[in-house]
SELUMLUM-435350 format. One record per residue: residue in three letters; x negated, z negated, y negated of N, C-alpha, C in turn. Coordinates in steps of 0.2 Angstrom, whole numbers, plus 5000, padded with zeros to 4 digits. Each point is the difference from the previous one (the first is absolute). Example, Ala and Ser with C-alpha at 12.3 -4.5 7.8 and 13.67 -1.06 7.14 Angstrom:
<nodes>
ALA493449615028500450004994499650004994SER500250044995499649994994500449974995
</nodes>
This chain:
<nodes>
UNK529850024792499549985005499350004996UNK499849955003499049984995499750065001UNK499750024997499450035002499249975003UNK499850035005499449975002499450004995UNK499749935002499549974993499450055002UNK499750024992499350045002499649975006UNK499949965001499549965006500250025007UNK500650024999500649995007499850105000UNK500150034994499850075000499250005001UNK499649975000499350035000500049985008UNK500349945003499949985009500250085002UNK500850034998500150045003499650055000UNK499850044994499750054998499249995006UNK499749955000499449985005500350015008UNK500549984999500049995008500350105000UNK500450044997500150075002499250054999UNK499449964996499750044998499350005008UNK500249935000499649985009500350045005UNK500650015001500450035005499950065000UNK499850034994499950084997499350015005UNK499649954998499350025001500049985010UNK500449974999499949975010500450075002UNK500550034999500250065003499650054998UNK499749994995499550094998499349995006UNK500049935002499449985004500250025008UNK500749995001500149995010500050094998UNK500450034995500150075003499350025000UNK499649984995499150055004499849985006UNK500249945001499649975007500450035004UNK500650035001500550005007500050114998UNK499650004996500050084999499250035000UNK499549944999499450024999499850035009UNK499550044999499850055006499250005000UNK499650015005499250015001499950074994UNK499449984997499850054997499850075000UNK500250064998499850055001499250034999UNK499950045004499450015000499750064997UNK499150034998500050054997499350025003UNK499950065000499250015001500050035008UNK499450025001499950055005499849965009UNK500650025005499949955005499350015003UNK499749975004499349995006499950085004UNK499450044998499850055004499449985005UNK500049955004499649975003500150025006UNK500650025003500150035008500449945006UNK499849944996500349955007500750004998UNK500449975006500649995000500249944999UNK500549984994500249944999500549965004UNK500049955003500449995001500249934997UNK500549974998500249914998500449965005UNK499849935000500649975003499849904998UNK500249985005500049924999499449965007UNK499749955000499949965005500149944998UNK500049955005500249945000500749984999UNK500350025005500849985001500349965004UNK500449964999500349945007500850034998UNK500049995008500649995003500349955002UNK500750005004500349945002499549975006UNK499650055003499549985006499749944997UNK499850004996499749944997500449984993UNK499549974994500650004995500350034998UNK500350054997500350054998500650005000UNK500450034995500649995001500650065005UNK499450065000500550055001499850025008UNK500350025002499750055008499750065000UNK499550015005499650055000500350074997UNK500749995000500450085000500049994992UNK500249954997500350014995499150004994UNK499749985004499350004996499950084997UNK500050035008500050084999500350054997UNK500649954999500550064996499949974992UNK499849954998499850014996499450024995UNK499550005006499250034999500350095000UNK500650025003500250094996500250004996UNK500549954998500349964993499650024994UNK499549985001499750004995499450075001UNK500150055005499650064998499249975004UNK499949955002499350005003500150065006UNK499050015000499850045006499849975005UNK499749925000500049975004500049915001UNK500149975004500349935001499349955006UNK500149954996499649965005500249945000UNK500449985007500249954998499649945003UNK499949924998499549965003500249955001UNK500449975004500349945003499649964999UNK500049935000499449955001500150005008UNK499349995001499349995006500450035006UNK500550055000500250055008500050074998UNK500150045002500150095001500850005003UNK500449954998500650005003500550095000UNK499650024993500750054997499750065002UNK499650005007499450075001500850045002UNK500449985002500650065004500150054995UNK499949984993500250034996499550054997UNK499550015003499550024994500250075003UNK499750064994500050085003500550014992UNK500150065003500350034994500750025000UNK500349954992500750015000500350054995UNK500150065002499950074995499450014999UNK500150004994498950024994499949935001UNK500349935001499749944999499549985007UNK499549995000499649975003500049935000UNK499949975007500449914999499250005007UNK499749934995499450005004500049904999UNK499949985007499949935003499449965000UNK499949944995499549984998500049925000UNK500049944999500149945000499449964994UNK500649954999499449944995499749955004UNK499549995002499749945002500149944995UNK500249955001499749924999499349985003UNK499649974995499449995003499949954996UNK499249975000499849934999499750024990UNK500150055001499550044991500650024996UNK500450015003500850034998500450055006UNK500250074996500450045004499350084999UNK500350035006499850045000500550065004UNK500050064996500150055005499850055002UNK500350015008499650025004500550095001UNK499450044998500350085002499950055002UNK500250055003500050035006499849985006UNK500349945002499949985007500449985004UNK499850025008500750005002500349955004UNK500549955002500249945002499749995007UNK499649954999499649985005500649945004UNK499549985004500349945004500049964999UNK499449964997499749944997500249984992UNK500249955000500349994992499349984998UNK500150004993499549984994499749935000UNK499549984996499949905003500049984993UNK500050044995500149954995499250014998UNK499449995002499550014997500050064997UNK499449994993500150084997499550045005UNK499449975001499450045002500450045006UNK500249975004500650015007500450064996UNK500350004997500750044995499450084999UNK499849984997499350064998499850045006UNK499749945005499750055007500350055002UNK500949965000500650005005500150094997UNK500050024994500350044997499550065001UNK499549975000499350055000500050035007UNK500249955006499850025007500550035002UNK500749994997500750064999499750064998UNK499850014997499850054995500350014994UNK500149954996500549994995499749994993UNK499950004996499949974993500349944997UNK499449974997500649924998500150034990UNK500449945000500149994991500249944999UNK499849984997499949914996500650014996UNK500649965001500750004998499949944995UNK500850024996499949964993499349964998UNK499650034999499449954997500249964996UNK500450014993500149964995500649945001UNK500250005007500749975000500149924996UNK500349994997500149924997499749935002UNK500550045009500249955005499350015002UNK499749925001499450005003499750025008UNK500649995002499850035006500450075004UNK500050034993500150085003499450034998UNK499749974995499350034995499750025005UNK499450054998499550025003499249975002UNK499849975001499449945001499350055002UNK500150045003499650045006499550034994UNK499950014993499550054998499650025003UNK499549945001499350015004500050045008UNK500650005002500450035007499450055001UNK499350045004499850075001500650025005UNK500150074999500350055002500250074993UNK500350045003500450064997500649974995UNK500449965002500449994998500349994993UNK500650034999500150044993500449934996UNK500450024995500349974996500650014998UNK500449964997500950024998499849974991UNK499750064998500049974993500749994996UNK500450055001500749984998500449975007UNK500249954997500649975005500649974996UNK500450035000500849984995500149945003UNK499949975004500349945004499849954994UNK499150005001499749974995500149994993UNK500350064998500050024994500549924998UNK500750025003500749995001499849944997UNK499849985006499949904999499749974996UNK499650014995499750004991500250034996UNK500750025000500250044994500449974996UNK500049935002500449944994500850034998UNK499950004994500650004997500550085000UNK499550055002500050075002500649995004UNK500149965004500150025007501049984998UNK500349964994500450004999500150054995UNK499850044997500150074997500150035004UNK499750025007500050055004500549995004UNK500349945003500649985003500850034996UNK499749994993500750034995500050084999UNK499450025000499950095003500150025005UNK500249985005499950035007500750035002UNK500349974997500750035003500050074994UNK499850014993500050054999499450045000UNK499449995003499550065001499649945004UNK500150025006499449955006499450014997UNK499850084999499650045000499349954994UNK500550004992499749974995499849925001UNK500549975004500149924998499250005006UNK500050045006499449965002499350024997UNK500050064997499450024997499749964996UNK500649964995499949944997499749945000UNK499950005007499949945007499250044999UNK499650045000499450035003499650014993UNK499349974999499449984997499350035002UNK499550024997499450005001499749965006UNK499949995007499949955003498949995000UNK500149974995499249994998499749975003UNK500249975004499549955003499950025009UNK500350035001499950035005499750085000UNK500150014993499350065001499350024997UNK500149904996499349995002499749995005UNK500249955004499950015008499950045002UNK500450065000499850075002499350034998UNK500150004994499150034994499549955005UNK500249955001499549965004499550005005UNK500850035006499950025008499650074998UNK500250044994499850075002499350014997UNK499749944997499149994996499750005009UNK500450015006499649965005500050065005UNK500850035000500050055006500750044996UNK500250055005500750034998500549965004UNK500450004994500849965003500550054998UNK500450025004500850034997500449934999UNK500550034991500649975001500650045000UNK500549965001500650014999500549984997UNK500750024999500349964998500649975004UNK500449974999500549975005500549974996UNK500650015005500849964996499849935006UNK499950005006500049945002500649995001UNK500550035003500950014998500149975004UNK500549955000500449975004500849995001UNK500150024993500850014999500449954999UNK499949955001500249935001499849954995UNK500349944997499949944998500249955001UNK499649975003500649925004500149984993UNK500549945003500249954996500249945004UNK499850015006500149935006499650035005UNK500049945006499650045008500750055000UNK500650004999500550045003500250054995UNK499950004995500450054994499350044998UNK500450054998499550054996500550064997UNK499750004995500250084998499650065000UNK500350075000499750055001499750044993UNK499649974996499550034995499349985000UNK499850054996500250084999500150035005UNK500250085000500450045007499250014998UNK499950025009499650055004499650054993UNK500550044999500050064996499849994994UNK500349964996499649994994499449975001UNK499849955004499249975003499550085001UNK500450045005499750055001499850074995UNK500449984994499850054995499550004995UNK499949954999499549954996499450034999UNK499649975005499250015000499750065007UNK499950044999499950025007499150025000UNK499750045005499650015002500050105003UNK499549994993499950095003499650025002UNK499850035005499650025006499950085000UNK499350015000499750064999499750025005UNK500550045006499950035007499550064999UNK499650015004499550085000500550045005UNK500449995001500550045003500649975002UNK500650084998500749965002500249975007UNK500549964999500249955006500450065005UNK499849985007500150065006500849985002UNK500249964999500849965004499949975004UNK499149995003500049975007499949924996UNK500549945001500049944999499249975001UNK499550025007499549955002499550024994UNK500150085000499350044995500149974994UNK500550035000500249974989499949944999UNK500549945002499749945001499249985000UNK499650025005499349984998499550044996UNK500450054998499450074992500449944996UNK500749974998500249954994499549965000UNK500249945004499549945003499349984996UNK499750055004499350034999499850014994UNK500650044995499750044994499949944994UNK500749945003500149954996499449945002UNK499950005004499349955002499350004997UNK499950104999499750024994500050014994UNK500649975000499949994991500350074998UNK500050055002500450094997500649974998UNK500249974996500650004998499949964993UNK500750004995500049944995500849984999UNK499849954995500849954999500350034993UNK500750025003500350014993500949975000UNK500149984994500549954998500750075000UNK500150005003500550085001500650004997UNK500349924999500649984996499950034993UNK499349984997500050034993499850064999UNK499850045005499950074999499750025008UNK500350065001499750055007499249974999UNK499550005006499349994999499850035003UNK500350075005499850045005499850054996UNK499950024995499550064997499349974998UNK499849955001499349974998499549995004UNK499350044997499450025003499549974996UNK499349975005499649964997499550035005UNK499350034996499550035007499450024995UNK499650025003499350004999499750095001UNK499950024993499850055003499150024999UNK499850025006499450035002499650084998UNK499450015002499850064997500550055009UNK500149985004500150025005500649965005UNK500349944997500650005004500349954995UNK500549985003500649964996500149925005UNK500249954999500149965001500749944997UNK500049985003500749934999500049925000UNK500649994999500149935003499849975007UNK499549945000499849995006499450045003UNK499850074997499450015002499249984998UNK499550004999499549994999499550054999UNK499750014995499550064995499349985002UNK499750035006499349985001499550074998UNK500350054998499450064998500150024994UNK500349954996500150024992499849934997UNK499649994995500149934997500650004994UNK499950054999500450014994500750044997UNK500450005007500450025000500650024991UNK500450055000500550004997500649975002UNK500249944996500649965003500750024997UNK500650015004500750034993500449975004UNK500549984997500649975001500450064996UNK500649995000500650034997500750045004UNK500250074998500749985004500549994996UNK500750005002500750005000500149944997UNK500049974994500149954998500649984995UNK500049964998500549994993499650004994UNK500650014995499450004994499949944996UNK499450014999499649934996499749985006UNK499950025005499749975007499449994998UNK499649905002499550014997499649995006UNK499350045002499549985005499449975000UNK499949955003499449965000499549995004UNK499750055001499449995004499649955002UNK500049965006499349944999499450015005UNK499549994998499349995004499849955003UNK500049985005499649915005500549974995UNK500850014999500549974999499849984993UNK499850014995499950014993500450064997UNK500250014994500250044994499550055001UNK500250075003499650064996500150044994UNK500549995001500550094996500749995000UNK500250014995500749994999500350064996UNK500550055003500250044998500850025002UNK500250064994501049985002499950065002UNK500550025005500150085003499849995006UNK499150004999499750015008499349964997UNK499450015005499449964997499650065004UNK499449994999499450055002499149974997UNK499850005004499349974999499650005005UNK499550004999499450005004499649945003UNK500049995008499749945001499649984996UNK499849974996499549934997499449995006UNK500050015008499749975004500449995007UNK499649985002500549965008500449954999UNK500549985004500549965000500550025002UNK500649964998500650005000500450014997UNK500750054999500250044996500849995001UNK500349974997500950025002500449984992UNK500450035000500450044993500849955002UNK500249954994500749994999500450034994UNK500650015001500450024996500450004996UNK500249984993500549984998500350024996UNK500950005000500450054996500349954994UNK500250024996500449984992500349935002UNK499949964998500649945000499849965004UNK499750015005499949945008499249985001UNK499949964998499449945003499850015006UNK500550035005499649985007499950095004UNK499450015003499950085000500150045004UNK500650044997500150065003499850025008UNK499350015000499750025005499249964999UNK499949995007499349955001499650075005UNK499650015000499650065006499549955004UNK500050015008499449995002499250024998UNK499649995001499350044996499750045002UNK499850054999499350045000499349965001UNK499550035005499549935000499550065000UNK499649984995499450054997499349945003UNK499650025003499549985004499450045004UNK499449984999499550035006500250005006UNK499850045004500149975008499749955003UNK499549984997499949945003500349944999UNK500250004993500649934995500650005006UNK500350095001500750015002499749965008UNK499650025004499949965006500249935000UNK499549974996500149945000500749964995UNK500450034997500549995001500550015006UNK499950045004500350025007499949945003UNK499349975001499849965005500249934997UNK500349994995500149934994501050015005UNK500150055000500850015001500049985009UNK499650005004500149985007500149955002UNK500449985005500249965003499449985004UNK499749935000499549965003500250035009UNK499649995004500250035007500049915000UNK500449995008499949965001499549965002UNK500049925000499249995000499849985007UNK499650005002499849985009500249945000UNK500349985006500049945000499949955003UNK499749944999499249965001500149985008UNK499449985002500049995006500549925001UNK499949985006500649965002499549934999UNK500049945000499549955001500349975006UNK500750005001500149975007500750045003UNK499950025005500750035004500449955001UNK500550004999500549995001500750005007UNK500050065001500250055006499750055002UNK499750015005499750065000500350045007UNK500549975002500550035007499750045004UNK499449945002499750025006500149965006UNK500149955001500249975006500849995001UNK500149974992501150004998500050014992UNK500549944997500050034994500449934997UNK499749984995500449934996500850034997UNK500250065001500649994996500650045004UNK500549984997500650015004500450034998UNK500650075003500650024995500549955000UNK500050024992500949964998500250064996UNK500949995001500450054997500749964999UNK500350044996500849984998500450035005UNK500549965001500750035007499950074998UNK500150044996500050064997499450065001UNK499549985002499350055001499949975006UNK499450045002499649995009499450024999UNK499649975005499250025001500049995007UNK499450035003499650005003499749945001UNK500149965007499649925002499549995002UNK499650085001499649995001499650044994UNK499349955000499650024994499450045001UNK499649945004499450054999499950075005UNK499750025000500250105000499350005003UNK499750035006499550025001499850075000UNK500650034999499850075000499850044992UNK499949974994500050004994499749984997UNK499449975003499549954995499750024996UNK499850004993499650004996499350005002UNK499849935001499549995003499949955005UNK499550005007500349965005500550035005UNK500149935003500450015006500850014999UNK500249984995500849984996500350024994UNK500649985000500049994991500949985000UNK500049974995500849984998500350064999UNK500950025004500550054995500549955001UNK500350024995500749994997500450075001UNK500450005004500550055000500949974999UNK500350034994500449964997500550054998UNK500749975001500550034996500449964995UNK499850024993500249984996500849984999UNK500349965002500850004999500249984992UNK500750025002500549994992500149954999UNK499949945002500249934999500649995000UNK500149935000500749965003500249964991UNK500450005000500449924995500150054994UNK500249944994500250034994499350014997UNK499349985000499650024997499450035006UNK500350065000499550055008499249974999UNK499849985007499349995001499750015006UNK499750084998499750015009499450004998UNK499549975007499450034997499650005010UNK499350034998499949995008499249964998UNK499749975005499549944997499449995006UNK499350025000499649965002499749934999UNK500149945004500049934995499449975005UNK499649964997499549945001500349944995UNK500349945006500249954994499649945001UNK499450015000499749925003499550014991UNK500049945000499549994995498950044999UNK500250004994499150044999499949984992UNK499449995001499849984993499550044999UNK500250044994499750074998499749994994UNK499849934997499749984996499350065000UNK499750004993499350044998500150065003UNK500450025003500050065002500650054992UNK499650075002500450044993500650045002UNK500150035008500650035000500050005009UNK500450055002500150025006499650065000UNK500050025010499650074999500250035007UNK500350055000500250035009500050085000UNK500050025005500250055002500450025000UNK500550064998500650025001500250065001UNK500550035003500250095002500750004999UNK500450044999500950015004500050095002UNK500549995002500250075002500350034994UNK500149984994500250024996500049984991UNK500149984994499849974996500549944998UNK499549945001500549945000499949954994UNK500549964999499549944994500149945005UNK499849975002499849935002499849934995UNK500549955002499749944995499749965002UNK499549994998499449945005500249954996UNK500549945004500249944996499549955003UNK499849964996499849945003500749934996UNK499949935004500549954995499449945002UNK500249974994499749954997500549935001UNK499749934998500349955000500350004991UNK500749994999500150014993500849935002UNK499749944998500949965002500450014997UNK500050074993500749994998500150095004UNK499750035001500250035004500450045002UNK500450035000500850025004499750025008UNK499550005004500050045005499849905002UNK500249965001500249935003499449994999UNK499649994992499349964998499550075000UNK500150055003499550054999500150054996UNK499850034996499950044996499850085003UNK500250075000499950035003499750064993UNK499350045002499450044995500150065005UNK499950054996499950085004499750044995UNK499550045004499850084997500450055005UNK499550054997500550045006499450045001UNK499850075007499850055002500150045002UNK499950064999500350055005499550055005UNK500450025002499750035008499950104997UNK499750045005499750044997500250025012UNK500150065000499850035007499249995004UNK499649974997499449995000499749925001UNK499550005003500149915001499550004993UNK500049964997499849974993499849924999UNK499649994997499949914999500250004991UNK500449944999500149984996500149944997UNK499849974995500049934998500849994997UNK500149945000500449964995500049944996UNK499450004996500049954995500549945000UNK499649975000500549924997500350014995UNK499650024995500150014991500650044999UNK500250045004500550075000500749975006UNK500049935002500749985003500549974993UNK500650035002500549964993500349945005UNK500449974995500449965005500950045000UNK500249985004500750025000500449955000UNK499949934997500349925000500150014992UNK500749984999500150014992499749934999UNK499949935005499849954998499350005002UNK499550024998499450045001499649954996UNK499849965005499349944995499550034998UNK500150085000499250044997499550005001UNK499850005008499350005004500050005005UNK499750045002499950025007499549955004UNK500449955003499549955004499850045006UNK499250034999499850005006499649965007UNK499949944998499949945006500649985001UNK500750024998500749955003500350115003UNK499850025003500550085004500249975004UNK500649985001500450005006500350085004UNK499950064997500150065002499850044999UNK500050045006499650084998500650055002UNK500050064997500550045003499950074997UNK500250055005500150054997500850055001UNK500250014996500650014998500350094999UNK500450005002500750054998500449994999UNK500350004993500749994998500250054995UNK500749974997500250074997499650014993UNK499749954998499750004995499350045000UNK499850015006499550065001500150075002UNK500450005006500250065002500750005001UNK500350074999500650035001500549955007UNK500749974996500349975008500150075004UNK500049985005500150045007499250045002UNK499649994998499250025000499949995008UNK499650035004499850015007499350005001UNK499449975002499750024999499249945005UNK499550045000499349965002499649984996UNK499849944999499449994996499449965004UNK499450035000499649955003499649974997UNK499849945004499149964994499649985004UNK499449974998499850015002499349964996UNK499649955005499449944994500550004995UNK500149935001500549974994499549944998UNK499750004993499549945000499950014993UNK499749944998500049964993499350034996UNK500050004994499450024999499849964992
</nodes>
C-alpha cells in the first residue's frame, strides 16, 4: 500500500492541528462563566434591587406570552420586570407581584421624532396620536415618565429625532436591539456560539455604544437625564410576514444587561408602592447599567462624599463645590475605572477611582474588565452645582405648559340658534341625534355634544368610529389652524379631520388630513394648527389644500380611543384663526 506524499501529510497534520485548536476553542466558550469578583461590597444603606425594562410580548410584537415573559424574567433571577408593548397597556392584567418578581406595565409609543417609553402610567382610555410633543404630554398628565428609545437604531425610522424635545425625559443609552443590528460579521460567530453558551455568543454582539453617549454628555451639558439600559427583547425573528423563529430566549436577552437601582428603602410587597418608589428612583437617575453576563454588577457604588452627608447616582451637590468622588466595590480583577467630567477623560484607575471635584459639573464613572472593549458598567451622574446653576437646569428639564390658544378670527359654529354638523357612525356604535345641548354651554346660550358609543366594528378589517361631520365646502386659505372649545366627562382623544380635493385619492378624489385633541373634565380652548395635520392617504399629494376643504369633522374611532368607550364630549365656538 502507498504511503501518503509529504504534501498529503502536511494537509493532514493542518487540518488535525485546526481541529485541535476549533475544539480547545468550543470547550472554553461552552465552559466559560461571568467573572469572579473581589473586594469589599457598598456600605451606603440603599437597597439593591436588578431587573429588565423594555420587553414585548405577543400583545404586540413579541414572540412569547405574557406568562412565559415572566417566568423567564425569574429565570434569570430579576427583581423586577417591565414590560412595554408598542402604544397599549394591554398586559396591565399582569402586573403586581410574581413571588419576589415584581411585573410592572409600561408601553412604547410610536411618534413623529421616534419611539418613546412611557412609565409608570396607568391605561387610560384615549390611545396615543403619534405626535411626540402629544406622547410627552400624554405621559406627563399620566403621571408617568418618558425615555427616548433606541436612539442609535440603524433603521431610520426607529432612530430618535426629538434631541431638542424640552422636557425630563431620560434616555436608553444601552439598547441591545441597536447594538444587534451593527454588529456585522459578529452576528454569524454568535449564531455558531449560542447553542453552546447563549450567554458568551451574545456579549459578543455588545460594544461601547459611543455615539449615544455622546448624545448623552450632551443632553446632560443642559439639564439632568437618567439612562438605562435595555434588551428591547422580543424573542422572535421573522423570516416572512408568517414564519418566525424564537431567538434569543427571553432569558438569555434578560441576563445580559440589566439595570441597578438604589432604593432608600426595602420594597413593602405592596405592588402599587413598590412599583412607584422603582419608577421614580429610575426616572431619577439612582441607578446604573451593568453587563451582568460578564460579571455580577450589584456590588458597585459611585457617590460623592461631603463634610456632612453622602450622596449618589442622580443626585445633585448644591452645598459643597468640591465634593470627594469614589467609585469602587465588588469587582473583577484588573477592573479598570474611568471617571469623566462634562463627559471628558478625568481619571482613570484599576480597582476603584477616588478624586476630588475639579469644580461643578457632571460626573459619572464607566467600567471595564480584562479582555472586552465594551463597559462593564456605565453609572448615571452625580451633578455638582450652585443652587442657582441646579434651578436652572430644573427649569431647562420642564415641559413647556401648554400655549393659550389664539383668538378665533371667524366662528365657524357657535351653536347658538343650530349647528352645521351632523352625527355619523358605523352599524356597530351609536350617538346621540341630538347635538346642541342647552344645558352645558361654555359660553352663550348653547354648545355642541356628542354622546357616543364606540362600537367593535363589522367585516374582516374592523372599523368603528363615532363622528361630528360639516361636508359643505370652506376655503380656509391664509388662515393657520382651527380654534374651539371643548370639555368631556372623561379623558378623550378626538380627531379633527378635515379632506381636501386630492384626484388620486382613495376617498373618491379627496384626500383625508387629521390632528388630534383631547378633552380634559374641564371646558378648555384649544387650537389645531394646519401645520400639525398628517394625511392618512398612502397616495398623499403632500399638501394640505386649504381653499379646496370639502370636510370638517370631529371624530372617535378606535384609533383614538378604546373600542367599546362610552362617553360625552362637548364644543363649543368652533372657528378659524
Amino acid at each position: 500500500m502507498a504511503r501518503p506524499s509529504r504534501r498529503r501529510r502536511y494537509i493532514y497534520a493542518l487540518v488535525l492541528t485546526l481541529s485541535g485548536f476549533l475544539a480547545l476553542f468550543l470547550v472554553r466558550a461552552a465552559l466559560w462563566r461571568p467573572m469572579a469578583l473581589e473586594g469589599s461590597p457598598p456600605s451606603d444603606g440603599f437597597t439593591r434591587v436588578r431587573g429588565v425594562l423594555h420587553v414585548h410580548t405577543n400583545l404586540s410584537d413579541g414572540g412569547g406570552t405574557p406568562e412565559e415573559v415572566i417566568q423567564a424574567a425569574q429565570a434569570a433571577g430579576l427583581d423586577f420586570l417591565v414590560i412595554t408593548d408598542h402604544n397599549h397597556l394591554e398586559a396591565k392584567p399582569f402586573e403586581g407581584y410574581h413571588g419576589s418578581l415584581l411585573v410592572l406595565v409600561g408601553t412604547e409609543i410610536s411618534t413623529t421624532s421616534g419611539y418613546v417609553l412611557g412609565l409608570g402610567i396607568p391605561d387610560p382610555v384615549f390611545r396615543f396620536s403619534g405626535n411626540v410633543q402629544d406622547a410627552l404630554n400624554d405621559i406627563r398628565d399620566l403621571g408617568g415618565f418618558a425615555f427616548a428609545a433606541h436612539p442609535s437604531s440603524s433603521r431610520e425610522e426607529f432612530a430618535w429625532t426629538g434631541w431638542d424635545l424640552p422636557g425630563d425625559w431620560g434616555l436608553e443609552v444601552v439598547n441591545l436591539d441597536c447594538q444587534w443590528r451593527t454588529a456585522g460579521w459578529r452576528i454569524a460567530r454568535a449564531a455558531g456560539l449560542y447553542g453552546l453558551n447563549s450567554r458568551l455568543a451574545l456579549l459578543g454582539l455588545m460594544s461601547r455604544p459611543t455615539r449615544v453617549i455622546e448624545r448623552w454628555d450632551s443632553l446632560l451639558a443642559a439639564r439632568d437625564v437618567a439612562g438605562i439600559a435595555v434588551p428591547d427583547a422580543h424573542s422572535r425573528i421573522a423570516l416572512s410576514k408568517r414564519r418566525a423563529i424564537r431567538l434569543p430566549s427571553y432569558e438569555s436577552l434578560m441576563s445580559l444587561a440589566l439595570n441597578h437601582v438604589l432604593l432608600e428603602k426595602p420594597p413593602t410587597g405592596d405592588a402599587v408602592l413598590d412599583g412607584r418608589m422603582l419608577i421614580e428612583t429610575i426616572a431619577g437617575g439612582r441607578s446604573y447599567m451593568g453587563v451582568d453576563a460578564l460579571a455580577s454588577a450589584e456590588g458597585f457604588f459611585f457617590e460623592a462624599v461631603g463634610m456632612r452627608r453622602r450622596w449618589t447616582m442622580g443626585d445633585t451637590v448644591r452645598d459643597d463645590p468640591r465634593p470627594l468622588l469614589r467609585a469602587g466595590g465588588r469587582v473583577p480583577r484588573g477592573a479598570r475605572f474611568v471617571m469623566f467630567h462634562d463627559g471628558r477623560r478625568m481619571l482613570e484607575n484599576e480597582g476603584s477611582v477616588e478624586a476630588e471635584a475639579p469644580g461643578p459639573g457632571v460626573f459619572r464613572v464607566e467600567v471595564y474588565v480584562p479582555g472586552w472593549e465594551t463597559p462593564w458598567i456605565v453609572s448615571n451622574p452625580i451633578y455638582v452645582f450652585a443652587p442657582e446653576d441646579a434651578a436652572s437646569r430644573k427649569r431647562h428639564a420642564s415641559l413647556a405648559s401648554d400655549p393659550e390658544a389664539p383668538t378665533a378670527i371667524r366662528v365657524i359654529d357657535s351653536f347658538e340658534e343650530g349647528t352645521i354638523l351632523r352625527p355619523e357612525f358605523d352599524p356597530s356604535s351609536s350617538m346621540n341625534a341630538e347635538i346642541r345641548d342647552t344645558r352645558a354651554p361654555w359660553l352663550g346660550r348653547g354648545c355642541g355634544r356628542m354622546e357616543f358609543s364606540l362600537g367593535a366594528g363589522d367585516g374582516p378589517i374592523p372599523s368603528s368610529w363615532c363622528a361630528l361631520v360639516n361636508r359643505a365646502s370652506h376655503d380656509l386659505s391664509g388662515r393657520r389652524g382651527l380654534v374651539l372649545a371643548i370639555k368631556g366627562d372623561g379623558e378623550y382623544r378626538v380627531h379633527v379631520q378635515l379632506r381636501d380635493v386630492n384626484p388620486f385619492g382613495r376617498d373618491e378624489g379627496h384626500e383625508t388630513w387629521f390632528t388630534s385633541v383631547k378633552t380634559s373634565r374641564a371646558w378648555r380652548r384649544v387650537s389645531a394648527p394646519f401645520a400639525c395635520f398628517r394625511s392618512t392617504d398612502p397616495r398623499s399629494d403632500g399638501r394640505l389644500d386649504l381653499d379646496q376643504v370639502r370636510m370638517l369633522a370631529f371624530v372617535i374611532d378606535r384609533g383614538a380611543d378604546k373600542v367599546g368607550t362610552t362617553g360625552t364630549i362637548w364644543f363649543d365656538d368652533i372657528g378659524i384663526y
